[in-house]
GUTORMAR-478810 format. One line per 3 residues: number of its first residue (from 1); their letters; for each residue x, y, z of C-alpha. Coordinates in Angstrom, 3 decimals. Layout:
REM GUTORMAR-478810
NUM) a) X Y Z ~ ...
This chain:
REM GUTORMAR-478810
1) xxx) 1.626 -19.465 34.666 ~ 1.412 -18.242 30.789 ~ -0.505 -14.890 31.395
4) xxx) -3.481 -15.011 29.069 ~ -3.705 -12.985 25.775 ~ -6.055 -10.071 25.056
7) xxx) -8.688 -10.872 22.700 ~ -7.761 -9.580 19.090 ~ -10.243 -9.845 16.578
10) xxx) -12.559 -7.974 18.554 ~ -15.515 -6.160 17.011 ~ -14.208 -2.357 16.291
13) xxx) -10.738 -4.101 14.760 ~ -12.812 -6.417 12.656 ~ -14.800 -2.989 11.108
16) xxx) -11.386 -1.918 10.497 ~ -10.204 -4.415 8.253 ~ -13.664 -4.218 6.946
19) xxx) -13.217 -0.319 6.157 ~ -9.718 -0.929 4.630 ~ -10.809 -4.352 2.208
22) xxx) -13.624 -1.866 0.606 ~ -11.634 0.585 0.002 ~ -8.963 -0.980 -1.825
25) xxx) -11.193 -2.993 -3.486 ~ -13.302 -0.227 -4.636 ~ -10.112 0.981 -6.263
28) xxx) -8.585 -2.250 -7.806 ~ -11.714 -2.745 -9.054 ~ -11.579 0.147 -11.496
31) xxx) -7.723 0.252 -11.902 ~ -6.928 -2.113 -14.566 ~ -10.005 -0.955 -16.621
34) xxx) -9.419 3.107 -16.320 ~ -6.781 2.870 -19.347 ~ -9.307 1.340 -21.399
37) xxx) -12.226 3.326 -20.425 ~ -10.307 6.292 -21.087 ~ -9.698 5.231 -24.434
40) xxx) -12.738 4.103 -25.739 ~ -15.286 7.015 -24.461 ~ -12.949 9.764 -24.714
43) xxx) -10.277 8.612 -27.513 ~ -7.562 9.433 -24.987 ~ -4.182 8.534 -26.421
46) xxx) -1.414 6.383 -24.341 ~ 0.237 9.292 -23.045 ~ -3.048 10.943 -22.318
49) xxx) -4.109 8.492 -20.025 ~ -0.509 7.990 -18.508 ~ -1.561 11.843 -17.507
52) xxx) -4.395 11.420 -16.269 ~ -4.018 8.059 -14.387 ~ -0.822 9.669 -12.625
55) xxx) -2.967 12.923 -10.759 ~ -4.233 10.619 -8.094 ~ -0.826 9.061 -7.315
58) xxx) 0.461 12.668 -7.329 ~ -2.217 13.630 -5.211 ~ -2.086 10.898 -2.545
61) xxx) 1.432 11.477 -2.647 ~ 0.958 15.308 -1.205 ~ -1.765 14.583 1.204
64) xxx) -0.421 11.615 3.738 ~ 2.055 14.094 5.459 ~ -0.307 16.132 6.239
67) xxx) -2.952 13.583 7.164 ~ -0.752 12.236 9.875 ~ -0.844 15.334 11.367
70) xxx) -4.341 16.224 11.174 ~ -4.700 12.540 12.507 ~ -2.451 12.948 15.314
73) xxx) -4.170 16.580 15.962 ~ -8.078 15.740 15.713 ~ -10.085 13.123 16.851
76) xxx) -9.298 10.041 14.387 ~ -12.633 8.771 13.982 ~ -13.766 11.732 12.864
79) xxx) -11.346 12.265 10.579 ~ -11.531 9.298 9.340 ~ -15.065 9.855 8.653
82) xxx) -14.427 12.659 7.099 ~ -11.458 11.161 4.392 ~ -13.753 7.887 3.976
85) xxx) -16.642 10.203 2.938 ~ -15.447 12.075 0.370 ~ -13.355 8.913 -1.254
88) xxx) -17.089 7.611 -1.608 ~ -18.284 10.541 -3.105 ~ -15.499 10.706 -5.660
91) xxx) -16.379 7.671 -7.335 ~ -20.140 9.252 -7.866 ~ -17.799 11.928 -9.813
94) xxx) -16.856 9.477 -12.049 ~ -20.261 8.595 -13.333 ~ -20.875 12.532 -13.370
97) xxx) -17.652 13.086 -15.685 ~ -18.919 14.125 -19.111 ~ -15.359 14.905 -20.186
100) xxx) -11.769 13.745 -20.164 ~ -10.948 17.380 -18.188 ~ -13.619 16.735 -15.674
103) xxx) -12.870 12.735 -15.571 ~ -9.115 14.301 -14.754 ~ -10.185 16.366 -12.387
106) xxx) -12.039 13.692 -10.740 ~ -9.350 11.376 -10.766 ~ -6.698 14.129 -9.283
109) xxx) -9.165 14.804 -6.053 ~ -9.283 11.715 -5.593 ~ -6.057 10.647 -4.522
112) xxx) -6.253 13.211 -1.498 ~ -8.958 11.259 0.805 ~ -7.373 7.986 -0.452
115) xxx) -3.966 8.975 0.537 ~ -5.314 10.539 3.998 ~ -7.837 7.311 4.929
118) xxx) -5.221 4.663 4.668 ~ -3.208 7.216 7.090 ~ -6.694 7.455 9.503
121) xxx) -7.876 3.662 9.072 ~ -4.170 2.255 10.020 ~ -3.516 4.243 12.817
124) xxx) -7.324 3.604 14.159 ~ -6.422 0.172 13.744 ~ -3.673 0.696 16.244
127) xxx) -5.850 2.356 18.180 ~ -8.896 -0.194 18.674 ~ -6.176 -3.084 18.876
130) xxx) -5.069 -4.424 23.216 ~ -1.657 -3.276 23.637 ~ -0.577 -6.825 24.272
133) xxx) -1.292 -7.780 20.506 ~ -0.829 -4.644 18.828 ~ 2.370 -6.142 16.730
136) xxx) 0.091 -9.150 15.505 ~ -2.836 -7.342 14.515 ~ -0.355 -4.740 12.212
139) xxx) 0.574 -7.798 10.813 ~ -3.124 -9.461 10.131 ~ -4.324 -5.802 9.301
142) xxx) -2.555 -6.144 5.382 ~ -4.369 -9.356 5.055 ~ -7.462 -6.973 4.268
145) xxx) -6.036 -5.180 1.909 ~ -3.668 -8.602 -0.060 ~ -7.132 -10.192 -0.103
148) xxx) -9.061 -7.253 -2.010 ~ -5.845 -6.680 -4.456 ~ -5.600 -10.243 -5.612
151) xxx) -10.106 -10.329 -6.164 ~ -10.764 -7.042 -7.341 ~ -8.930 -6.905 -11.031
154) xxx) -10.073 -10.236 -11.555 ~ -13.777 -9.535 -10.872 ~ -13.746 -6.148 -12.423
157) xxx) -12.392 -7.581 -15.738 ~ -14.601 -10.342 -15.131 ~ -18.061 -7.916 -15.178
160) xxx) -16.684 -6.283 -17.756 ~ -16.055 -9.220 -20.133 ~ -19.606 -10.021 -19.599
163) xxx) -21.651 -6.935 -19.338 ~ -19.561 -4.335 -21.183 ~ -20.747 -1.197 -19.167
166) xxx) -18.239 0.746 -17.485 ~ -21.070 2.238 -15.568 ~ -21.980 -0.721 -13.294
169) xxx) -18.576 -0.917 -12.151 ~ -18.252 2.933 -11.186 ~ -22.021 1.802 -9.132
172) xxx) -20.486 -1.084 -7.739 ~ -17.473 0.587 -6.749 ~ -19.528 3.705 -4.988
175) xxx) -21.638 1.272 -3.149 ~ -18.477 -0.124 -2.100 ~ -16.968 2.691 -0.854
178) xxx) -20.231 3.515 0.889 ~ -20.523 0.282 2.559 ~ -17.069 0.815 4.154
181) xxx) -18.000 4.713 5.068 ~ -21.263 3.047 7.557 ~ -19.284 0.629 8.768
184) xxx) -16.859 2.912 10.141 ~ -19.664 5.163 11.207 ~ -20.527 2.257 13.629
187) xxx) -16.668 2.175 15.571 ~ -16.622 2.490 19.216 ~ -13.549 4.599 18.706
190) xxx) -11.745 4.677 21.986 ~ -10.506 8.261 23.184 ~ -7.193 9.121 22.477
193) xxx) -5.347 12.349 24.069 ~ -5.085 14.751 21.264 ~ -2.314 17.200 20.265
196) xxx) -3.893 20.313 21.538 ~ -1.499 22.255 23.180 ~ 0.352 25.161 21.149
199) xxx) 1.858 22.734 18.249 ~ 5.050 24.084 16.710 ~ 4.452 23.563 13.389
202) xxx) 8.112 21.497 12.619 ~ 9.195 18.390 9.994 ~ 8.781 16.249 12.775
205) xxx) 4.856 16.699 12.445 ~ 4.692 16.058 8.802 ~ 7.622 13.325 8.721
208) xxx) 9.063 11.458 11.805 ~ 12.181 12.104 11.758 ~ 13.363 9.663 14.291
211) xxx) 12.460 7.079 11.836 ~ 13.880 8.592 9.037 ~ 16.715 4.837 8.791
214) xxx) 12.877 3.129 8.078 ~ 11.763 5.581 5.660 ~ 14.820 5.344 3.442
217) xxx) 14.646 1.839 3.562 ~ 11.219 1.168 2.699 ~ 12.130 3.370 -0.199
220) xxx) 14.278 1.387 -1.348 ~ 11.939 -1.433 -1.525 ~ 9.697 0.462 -2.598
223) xxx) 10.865 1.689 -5.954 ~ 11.752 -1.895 -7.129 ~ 8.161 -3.088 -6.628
226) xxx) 7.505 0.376 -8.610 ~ 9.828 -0.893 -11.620 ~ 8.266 -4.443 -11.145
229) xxx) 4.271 -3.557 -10.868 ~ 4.917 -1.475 -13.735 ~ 6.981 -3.612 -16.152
232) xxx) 6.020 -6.336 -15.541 ~ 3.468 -7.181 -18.459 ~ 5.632 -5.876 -20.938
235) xxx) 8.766 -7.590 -19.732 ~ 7.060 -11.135 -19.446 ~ 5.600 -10.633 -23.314
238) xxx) 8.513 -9.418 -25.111 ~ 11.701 -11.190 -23.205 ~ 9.646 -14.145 -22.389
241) xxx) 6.965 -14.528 -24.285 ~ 4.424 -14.940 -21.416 ~ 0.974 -13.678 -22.610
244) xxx) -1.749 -13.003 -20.285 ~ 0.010 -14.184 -17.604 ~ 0.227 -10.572 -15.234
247) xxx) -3.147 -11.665 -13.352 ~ -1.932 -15.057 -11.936 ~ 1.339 -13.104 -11.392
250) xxx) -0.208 -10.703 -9.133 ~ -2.806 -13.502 -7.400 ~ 0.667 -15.260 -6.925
253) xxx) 2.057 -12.401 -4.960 ~ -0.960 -11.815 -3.379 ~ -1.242 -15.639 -2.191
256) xxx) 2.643 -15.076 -0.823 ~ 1.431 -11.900 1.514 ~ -1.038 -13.521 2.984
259) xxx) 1.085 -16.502 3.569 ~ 3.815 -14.687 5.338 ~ 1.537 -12.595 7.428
262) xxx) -0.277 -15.400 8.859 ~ 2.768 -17.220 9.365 ~ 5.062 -14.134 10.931
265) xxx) 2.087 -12.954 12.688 ~ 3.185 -14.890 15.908 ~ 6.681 -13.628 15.890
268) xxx) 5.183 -10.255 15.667 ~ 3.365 -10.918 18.750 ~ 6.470 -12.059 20.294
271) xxx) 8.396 -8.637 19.781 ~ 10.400 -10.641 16.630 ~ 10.354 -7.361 14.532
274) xxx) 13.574 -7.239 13.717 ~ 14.042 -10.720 13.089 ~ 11.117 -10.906 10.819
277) xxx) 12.282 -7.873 8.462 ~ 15.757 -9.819 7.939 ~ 13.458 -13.065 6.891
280) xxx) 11.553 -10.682 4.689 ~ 13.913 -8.658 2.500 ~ 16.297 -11.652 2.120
283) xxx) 13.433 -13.290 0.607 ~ 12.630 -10.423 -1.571 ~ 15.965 -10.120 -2.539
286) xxx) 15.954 -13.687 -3.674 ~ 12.664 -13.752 -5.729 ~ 14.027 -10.530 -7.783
289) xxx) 17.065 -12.010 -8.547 ~ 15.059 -14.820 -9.800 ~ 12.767 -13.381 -11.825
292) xxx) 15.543 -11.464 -14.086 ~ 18.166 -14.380 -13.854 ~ 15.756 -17.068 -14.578
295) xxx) 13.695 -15.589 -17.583 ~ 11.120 -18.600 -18.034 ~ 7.928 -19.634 -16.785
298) xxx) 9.419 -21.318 -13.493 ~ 11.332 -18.167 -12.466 ~ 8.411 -15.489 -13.705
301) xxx) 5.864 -17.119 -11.162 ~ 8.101 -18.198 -8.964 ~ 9.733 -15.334 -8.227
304) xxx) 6.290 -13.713 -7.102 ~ 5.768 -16.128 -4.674 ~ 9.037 -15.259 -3.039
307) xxx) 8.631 -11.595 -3.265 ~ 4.814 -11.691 -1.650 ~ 6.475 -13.800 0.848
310) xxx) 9.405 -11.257 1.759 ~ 7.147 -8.157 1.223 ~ 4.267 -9.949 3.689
313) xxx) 6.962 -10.504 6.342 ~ 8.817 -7.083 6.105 ~ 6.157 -4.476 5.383
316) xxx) 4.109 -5.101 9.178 ~ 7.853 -5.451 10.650 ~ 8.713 -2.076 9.774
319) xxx) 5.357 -0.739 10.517 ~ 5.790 -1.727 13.831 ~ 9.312 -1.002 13.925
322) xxx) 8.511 2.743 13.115 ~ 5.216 2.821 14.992 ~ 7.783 1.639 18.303
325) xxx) 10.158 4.867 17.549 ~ 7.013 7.474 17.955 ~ 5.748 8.466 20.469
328) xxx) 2.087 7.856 20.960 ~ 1.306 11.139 19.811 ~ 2.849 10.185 16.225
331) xxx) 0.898 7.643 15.691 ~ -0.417 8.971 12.403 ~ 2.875 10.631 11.472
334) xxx) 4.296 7.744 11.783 ~ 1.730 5.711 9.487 ~ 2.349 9.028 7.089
337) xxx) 5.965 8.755 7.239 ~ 5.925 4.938 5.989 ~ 3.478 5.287 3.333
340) xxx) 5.043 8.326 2.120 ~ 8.258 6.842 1.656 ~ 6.641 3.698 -0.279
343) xxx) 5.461 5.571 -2.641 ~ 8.486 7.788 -3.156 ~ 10.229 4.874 -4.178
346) xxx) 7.690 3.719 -6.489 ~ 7.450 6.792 -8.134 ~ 11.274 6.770 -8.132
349) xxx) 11.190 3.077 -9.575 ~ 8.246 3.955 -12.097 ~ 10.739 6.910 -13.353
352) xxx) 13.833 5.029 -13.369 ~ 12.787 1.772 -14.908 ~ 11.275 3.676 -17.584
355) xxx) 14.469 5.975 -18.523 ~ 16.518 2.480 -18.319 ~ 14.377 0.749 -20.482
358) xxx) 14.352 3.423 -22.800 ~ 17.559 3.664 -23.605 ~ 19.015 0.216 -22.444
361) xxx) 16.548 -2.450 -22.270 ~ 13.808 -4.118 -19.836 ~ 16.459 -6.203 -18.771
364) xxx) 19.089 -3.756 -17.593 ~ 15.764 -2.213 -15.836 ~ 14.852 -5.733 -13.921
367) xxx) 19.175 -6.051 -13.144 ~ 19.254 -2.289 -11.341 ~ 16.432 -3.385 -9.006
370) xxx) 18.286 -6.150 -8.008 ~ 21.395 -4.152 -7.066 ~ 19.074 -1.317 -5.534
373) xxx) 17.097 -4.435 -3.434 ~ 20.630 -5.394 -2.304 ~ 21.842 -1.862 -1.162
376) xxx) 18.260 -1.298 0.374 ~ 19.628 -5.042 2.222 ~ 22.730 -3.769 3.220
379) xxx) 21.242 -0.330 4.650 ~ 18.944 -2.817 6.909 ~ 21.591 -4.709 8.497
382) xxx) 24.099 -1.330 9.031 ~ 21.426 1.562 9.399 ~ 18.071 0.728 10.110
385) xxx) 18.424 -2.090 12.556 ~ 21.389 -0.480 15.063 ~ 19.573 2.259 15.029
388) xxx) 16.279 0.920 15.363 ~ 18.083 -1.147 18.467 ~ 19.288 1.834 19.838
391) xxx) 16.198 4.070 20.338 ~ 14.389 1.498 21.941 ~ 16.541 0.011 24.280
């Protein structure tokens, strides 16, 4: 007799996803405006804002290694409580910002609760999920977040076609924010055993070192999405003359990681992890190569199909992969350690792409991420999954 499953969507994993949709999209509502803000109230110039924008990458950057520490060391809901609090405030700032060097300052602080609560609100959502179906609700847990990136550019632009008033969108996106800071207020957060014995402060509390294969892989990925999310516009206007084309690019992609994740979120359930990464950066591997070998209309949007498909089925697989190497005391140094290494690569990718562009062209940019997706393949199949294999046998 099939033994029956644990109920998933109950109601503290449902204020989850709730907590993570507002948050991102309180911030993709305000990201593809910021630029233009920035240049018409304070007269910023392109490299200005290029400075400015970058503080709260840099930030969130610093912060998640520790946050999975303080996460694994304090109780999470407080914690997250605390993170989800002070990303709400920080969009007041923005309304309060009379000047670029205050609007910069803003922006910089920012980045630090950002960076921590996606660290807090994933690993809570590990937390508040059965055992039993822990695998498929990682996977069904993005969904929140695909969902709020492909709606909140479009609606952002959207009020501001229409209204004009950069204001309302800074109130819309602190009422947001503040929505998603009660709603985690109301959690029945279930108690976790805490690090509290003497903690010897080593690497292995800031970055999990038994998943380091993961990390370095997800890099990899992660710095050709960096080249891609940030070249994209430019690439598709001057090499093939696609024009206003980068939203339904991104809904595309957006469309394709939903897709995947409800359709790999049984296999997750199964214990399929590994199976479902080898689906997923294949995939990938295929939509970049068509995007840069197929420079028309049919490979542009095509190829983001392909890669929301492969990133929706590998990004939960490794989660879960890396989440199965920790103990559960690592929970949130393991959430840390994956994040952190995503956007290492995309920094890496934003860096590189631009240096290759510079002085050989968009395209040479779009053919390195192609060869870098295929080495990040090849150190799947003959790093990342013996080893994965072999530490939890």
């Amino acid at each position: 007799m099939e033994k029956k499953l644990e109920r998933l969507w109950n109601r503290n994993y449902w204020k989850v996803m709730t907590a993570n949709f507002t948050m991102s999209f309180a911030f993709y509502l305000l990201t593809p405006l910021l630029p233009l803000y920035l240049s018409e109230t304070f007269g910023s110039t392109k490299d200005m804002i290029g400075l400015v924008l970058s503080g709260y990458t840099l930030t969130a950057l610093l912060i998640r290694p520790f946050s999975g520490f303080i996460v694994d060391s304090f109780p999470r809901k407080r914690v997250l409580m605390v993170c989800l609090l002070l990303y709400f405030v920080c969009f007041g700032g923005y309304l309060l910002a009379s000047s670029l060097l205050l609007f910069a300052v803003v922006r910089t602080l920012h980045g630090g609760p950002f960076g921590a609560s996606t660290v807090a609100n994933s690993t809570m959502a590990i937390d508040v999920l059965p055992s039993s179906r822990r695998t498929e609700g990682i996977g069904y847990y993005g969904i929140s977040n695909n969902i709020a990136t492909a709606i909140a550019p479009t609606i952002g632009i959207f009020i501001y076609k229409y209204v004009h008033n950069f204001d309302l969108l800074f109130w819309l996106a602190f009422a947001v924010a503040g929505f998603g800071f009660f709603v985690v207020s109301t959690i029945d957060a279930p108690e976790k055993q805490q690090v509290r014995q003497k903690i010897k402060l080593s690497w292995d509390r800031f970055f999990l070192l038994r998943g380091w294969t993961i990390g370095a892989n997800i890099a990899f990925f992660g710095l050709c999405y960096g080249v891609l999310s940030n070249y994209l516009a430019i690439y598709g206007k001057e090499v093939m003359g696609i024009t206003g084309g980068t939203g339904a690019y991104f809904m595309l992609l957006a469309i394709g990681l939903i897709l995947s994740r409800l359709q790999g979120a049984r296999q997750l359930r199964e214990g399929h992890l590994v199976h479902n990464a080898s689906e997923g950066v294949l995939i990938s591997t295929v939509g970049y190569l068509l995007f840069i070998a197929c420079p028309n209309a049919v490979g542009y949007y095509g190829s983001a199909l392909l890669i929301g498909l492969g990133n929706g089925h590998f990004w939960p697989a490794f989660q879960n992969m890396i989440i199965g190497v920790a103990s559960n005391s690592q929970r949130g140094t393991a959430n840390s350690t994956i994040l952190t290494s995503w956007d290492l690569g995309m920094g890496a990718g934003i860096l590189m792409g631009g240096v290759i562009a510079e002085h050989v062209s968009y395209g040479a940019a779009f053919w390195s991420i192609v060869a870098v997706h295929v080495v990040g393949v090849a150190w799947f199949f003959l790093k990342t999954k013996p080893t994965y294999e072999r530490l939890t046998q």
